[in-house]
N, C-alpha and C positions, 0 to 999 in steps of 0.2 A: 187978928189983923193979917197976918202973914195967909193965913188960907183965903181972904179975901185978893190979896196982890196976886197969891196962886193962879186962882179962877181966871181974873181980868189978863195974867199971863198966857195961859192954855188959852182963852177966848179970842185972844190979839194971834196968837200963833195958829189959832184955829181957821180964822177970818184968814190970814195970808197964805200960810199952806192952801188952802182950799183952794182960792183962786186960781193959783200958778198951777196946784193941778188940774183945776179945771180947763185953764185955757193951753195945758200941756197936752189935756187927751183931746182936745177939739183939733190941734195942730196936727197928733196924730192920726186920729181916726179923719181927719182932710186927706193926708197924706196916704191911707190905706187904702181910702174910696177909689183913690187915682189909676191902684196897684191891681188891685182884682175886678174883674167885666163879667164873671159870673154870676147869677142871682144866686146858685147854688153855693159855689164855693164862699161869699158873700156871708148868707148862713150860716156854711159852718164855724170862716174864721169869727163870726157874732156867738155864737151857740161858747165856742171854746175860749176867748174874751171875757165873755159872762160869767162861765165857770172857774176862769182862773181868779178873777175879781170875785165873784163868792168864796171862794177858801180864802183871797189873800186880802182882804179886806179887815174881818174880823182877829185875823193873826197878827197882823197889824197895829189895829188899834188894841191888842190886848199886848204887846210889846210896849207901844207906849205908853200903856194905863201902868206899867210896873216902875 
């Protein structure tokens, strides 16, 4: 029973976290589109965004899986 309340717990905090960061990175990457006018530099801060959210993603969710 308890590992059932678990799951539905992590699933309710799953659904809410996600959200708010969802609509945290949409506010920000609004807010970055405004900042940079290069296509190139555009690129890179994309290329180095994507690599920082691949390492930090997975370190993440394995902090929380403990």
């Amino acid at each position: 029973m308890a590992a059932f309340f678990a799951e539905l717990l992590f699933d309710l905090v799953r659904a809410l976290v996600g959200s708010w960061l969802r609509q945290a990175a949409v506010a920000i990457c609004a807010w970055l589109d405004t900042k940079i006018h290069s296509r190139t530099a555009r690129l890179v801060v994309g290329l180095l965004l994507g690599t920082a959210a691949f390492f930090l993603i997975p370190a993440i969710s394995g902090l929380l899986g403990l």
